[in-house]
N, C-alpha and C positions, 0 to 999 in steps of 0.2 A: 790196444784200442787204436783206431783205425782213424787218420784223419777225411780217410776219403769212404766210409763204411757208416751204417747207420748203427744205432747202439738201442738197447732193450729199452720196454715203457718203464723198467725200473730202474735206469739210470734218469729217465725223462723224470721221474715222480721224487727221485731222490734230490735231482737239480731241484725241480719245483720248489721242495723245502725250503732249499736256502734262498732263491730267488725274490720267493714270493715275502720272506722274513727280514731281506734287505730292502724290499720300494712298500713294505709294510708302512709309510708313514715317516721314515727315518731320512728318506732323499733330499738335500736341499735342491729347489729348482730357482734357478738366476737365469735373467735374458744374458743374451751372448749378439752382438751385433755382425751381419756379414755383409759380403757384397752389396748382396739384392736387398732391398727395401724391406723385406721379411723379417722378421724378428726371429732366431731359432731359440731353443730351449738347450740346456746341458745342464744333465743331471750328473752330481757330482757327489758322489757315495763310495767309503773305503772299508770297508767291511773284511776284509781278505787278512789273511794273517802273516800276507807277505804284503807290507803296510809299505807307503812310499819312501817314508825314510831306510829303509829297509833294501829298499829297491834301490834306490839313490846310492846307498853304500857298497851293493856289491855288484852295480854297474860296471865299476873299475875294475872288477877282480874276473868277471867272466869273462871268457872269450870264445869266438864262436868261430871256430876253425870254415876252411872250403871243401867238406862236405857237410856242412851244414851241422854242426855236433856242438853244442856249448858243452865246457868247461872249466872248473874254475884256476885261476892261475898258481901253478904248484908251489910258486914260490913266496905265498903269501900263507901266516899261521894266521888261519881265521876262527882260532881258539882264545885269542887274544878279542876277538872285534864281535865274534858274535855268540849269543849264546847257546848253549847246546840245542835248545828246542828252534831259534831262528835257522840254525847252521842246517838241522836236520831238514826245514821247511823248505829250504833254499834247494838241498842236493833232491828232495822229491821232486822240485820244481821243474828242475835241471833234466831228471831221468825222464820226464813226463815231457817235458818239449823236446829232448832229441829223438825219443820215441814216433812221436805225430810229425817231427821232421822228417825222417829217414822215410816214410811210410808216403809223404808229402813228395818226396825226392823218384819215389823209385815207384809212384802209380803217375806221373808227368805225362807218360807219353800215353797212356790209357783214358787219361781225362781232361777234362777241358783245363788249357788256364798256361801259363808260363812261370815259372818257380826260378828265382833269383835270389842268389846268396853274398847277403853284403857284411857288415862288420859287425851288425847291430840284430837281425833279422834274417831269415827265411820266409819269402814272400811270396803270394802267389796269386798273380794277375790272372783274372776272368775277361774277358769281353765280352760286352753283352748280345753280340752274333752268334760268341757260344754258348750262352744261356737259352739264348730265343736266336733258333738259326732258320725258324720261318719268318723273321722278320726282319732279316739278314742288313738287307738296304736303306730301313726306314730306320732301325736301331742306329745303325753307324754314322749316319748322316745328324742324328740327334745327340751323339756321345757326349762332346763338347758340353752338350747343357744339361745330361743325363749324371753328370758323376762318374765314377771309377767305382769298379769292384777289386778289391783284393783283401787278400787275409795275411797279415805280418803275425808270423809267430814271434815271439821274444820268447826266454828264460823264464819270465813271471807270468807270460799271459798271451792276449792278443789286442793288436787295432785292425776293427773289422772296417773292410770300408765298402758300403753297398750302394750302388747308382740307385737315381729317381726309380728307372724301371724295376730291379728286384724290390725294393719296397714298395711300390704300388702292387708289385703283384704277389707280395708276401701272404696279402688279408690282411683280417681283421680282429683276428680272434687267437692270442699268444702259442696255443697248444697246437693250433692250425701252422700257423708261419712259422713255429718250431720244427714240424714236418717238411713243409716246404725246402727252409734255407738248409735244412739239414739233405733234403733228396737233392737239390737244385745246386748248392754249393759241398755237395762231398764232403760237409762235415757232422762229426759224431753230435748225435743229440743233444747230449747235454750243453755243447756250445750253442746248438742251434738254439735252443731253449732260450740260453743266458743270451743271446743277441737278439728274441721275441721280447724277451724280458723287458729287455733295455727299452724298446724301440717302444712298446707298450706303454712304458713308466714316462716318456719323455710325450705321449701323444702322437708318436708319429703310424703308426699300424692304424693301415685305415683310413688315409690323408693323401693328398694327393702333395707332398712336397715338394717347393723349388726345384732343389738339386738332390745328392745322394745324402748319406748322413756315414757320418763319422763314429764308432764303437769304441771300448776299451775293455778288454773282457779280461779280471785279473782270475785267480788261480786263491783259493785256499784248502788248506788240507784239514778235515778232521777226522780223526783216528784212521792217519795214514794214506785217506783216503780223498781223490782230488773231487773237488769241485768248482764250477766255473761260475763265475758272479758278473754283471753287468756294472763296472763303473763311472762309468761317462760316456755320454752321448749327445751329439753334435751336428749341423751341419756342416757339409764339406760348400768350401767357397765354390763359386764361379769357377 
């Protein structure tokens, strides 16, 4: 699976299941205070079966080497800490993000965006000159108040981050802006899906917002197989 390739309507309709079974009614929505006068919304749902405690635990034991590849630390028995269905949820995790990493790493220079590898993450900064390069001057000149795009992978998931402009020009309609962020940001559908999801559940598809907004898109496996869920979503400050 291809982080910069489009994926079939049956991984879109397979996402959709779980998507549409997490902002079923189960979301809590709380205000979130920012910069601007605005009031944002962040919806805050953990539906994933790699749960934060979870996360929390084997933060310390991954490591994500400088070609971008997590690993867990050999020198730790995590037969003792975790259990064998966690441990197993964890190394799909794991194969599944150096997978979309590597693929992330080695189409850089084919696609728009600048890919940086830190302690935590594999990241990949857009500009929105290379999203909309007929708008080249009037875009960069607005950045500042537009937001940042980029896509941090982690081990568990992703935090998406998309300026004013791609969400105003996502739409309005989830299965629409699923196509969209998925042809426009080079990523497989089912992500693009869980980040219409999100944006959807929170009100923002369709809105003409402050600034960019802020995504968290975790990872759960059922029978064996991944799927991508929307769990928090945010504005990004000033």
């Amino acid at each position: 699976m291809s982080f910069f390739s489009k994926k079939a309507l049956s991984l879109i309709l397979s996402t959709t299941l779980v998507t549409s079974s997490v902002f079923g009614g189960s979301a809590a929505v709380f205000a979130n205070e920012v910069e601007n006068p605005v009031t944002s919304q962040e919806e805050s749902v953990n539906e994933s079966n790699l749960s934060q405690e979870l996360i929390d635990t084997m933060d310390q034991y991954i490591i994500l080497n400088e070609s971008g590849e997590f690993f867990i630390d050999p020198s730790v028995d995590l037969s003792t800490i975790l259990s064998e269905e966690e441990l197993k949820n964890v190394e799909e995790s794991i194969e599944n993000a150096n997978t979309l990493n590597s693929e992330t790493i080695e189409n850089q220079d084919v696609n728009p965006g600048n890919v940086v590898i830190n302690n935590e993450s594999v990241t990949l900064s857009i500009y929105d000159s290379e999203l909309f390069p007929q708008n080249n001057g009037a875009v960069m000149a607005r950045a500042y108040y537009s937001g940042v795009t980029k896509i941090s992978s982690y081990w568990w998931g992703f935090k998406i981050y998309l300026s004013k402009t791609v969400v105003n020009t996502a739409g309005s309609a989830a299965i629409g802006a699923a196509g969209y962020l998925a042809s426009t940001l080079k990523v497989p559908h089912p992500i693009g899906y869980a980040i219409a999801a999100g944006l959807g559940a929170a009100g923002y598809l369709g809105t003409n917002i402050p600034y960019g907004v802020e995504l968290r898109i975790n990872k759960t496996f059922v029978s064996s197989k991944v799927r991508y869920i929307p769990t928090g979503v945010k504005y990004q400050s000033k």
